[in-house]
N, C-alpha and C positions, 0 to 999 in steps of 0.2 A: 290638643284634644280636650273637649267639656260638651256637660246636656247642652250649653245654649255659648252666646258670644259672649267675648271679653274684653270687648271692645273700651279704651280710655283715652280721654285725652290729657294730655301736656304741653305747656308751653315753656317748660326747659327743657334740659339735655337729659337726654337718656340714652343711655344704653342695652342694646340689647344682645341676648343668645340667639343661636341660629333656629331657634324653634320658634322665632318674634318676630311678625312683620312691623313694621311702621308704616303710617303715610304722612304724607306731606297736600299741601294747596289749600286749597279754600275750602271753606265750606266743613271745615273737621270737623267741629262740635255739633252738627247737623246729622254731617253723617255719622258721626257715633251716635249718636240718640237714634238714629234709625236702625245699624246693624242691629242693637243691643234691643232691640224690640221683641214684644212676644214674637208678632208676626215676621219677622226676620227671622227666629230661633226655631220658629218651626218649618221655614223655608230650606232654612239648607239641613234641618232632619231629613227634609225629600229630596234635596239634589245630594248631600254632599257624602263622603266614603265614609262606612262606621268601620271602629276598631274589632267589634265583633261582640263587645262589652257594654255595651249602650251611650257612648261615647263616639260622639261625630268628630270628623278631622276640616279644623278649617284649614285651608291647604289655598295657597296663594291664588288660585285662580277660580276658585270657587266664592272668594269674595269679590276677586276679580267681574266678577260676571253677574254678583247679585244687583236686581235692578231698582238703585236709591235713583227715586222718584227726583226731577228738578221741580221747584216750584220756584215762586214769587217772593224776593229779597224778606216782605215784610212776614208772610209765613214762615220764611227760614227762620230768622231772631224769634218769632215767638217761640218755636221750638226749643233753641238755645237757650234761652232763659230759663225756660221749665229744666231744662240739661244743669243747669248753670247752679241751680239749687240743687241739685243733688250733690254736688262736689262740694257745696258750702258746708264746716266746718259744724255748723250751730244745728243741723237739723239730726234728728231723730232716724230711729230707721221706722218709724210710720212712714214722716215727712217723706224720706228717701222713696218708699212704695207706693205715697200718693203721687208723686213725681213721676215714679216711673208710669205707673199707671194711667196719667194725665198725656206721655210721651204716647203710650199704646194705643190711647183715642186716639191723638191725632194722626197716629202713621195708619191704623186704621181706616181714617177718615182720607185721607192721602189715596189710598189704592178703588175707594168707593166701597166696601165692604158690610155687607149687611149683617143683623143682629145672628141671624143663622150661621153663617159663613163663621163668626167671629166666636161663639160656640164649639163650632167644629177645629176652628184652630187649639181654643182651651182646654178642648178634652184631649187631643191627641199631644200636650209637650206637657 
């Protein structure tokens, strides 16, 4: 349960409690950059079940079912990278917000999303 995802990746061992999903294949650091997006966080405010407290429940099949866009290998990795910096050790938490922020255009730009449209996602999360 949280306002928005929690989405991270790893490439060790973890473990987790039964309130953790994990995934596995390809494409993780892509798709994390994507769930963890404004426009992802205000998606499943609309599909997914609230606790009654202003807290949404991600719940396995509601991410199951949210719709991460495929695109083109060389658009994948530019996203990644922009991902890639945020995990680096040396940035800031501007650095970390410019990053995320830089992530939010492009999944933006991904869905074709206008300057209105994109307003109206910021005022509602």
């Amino acid at each position: 349960m949280s306002e928005r995802g929690r989405f991270c990746y790893s490439d060790s061992e973890v473990y987790c409690v039964n309130s953790a999903y994990m995934m596995s294949g390809n494409s993780l650091k892509f798709i994390c950059a994507v769930l963890n997006s404004q426009l992802f966080a205000w998606y499943k405010q609309s599909i997914a079940p609230s606790t009654g407290m202003g807290l949404t429940v991600w719940l396995k099949y509601i991410v199951e079912e949210l719709p991460v866009p495929k695109v083109s290998q060389n658009d994948q990795q530019d996203c990644e990278k922009i991902f890639e910096q945020i995990y680096s050790e040396q940035n800031s938490d501007t650095e970390v917000s410019n990053c995320e922020a830089q992530i939010d255009k492009y999944v933006y730009r991904l869905f074709g999303l206008t300057a209105p449209e994109i307003s109206l996602i910021h005022s509602q999360i």
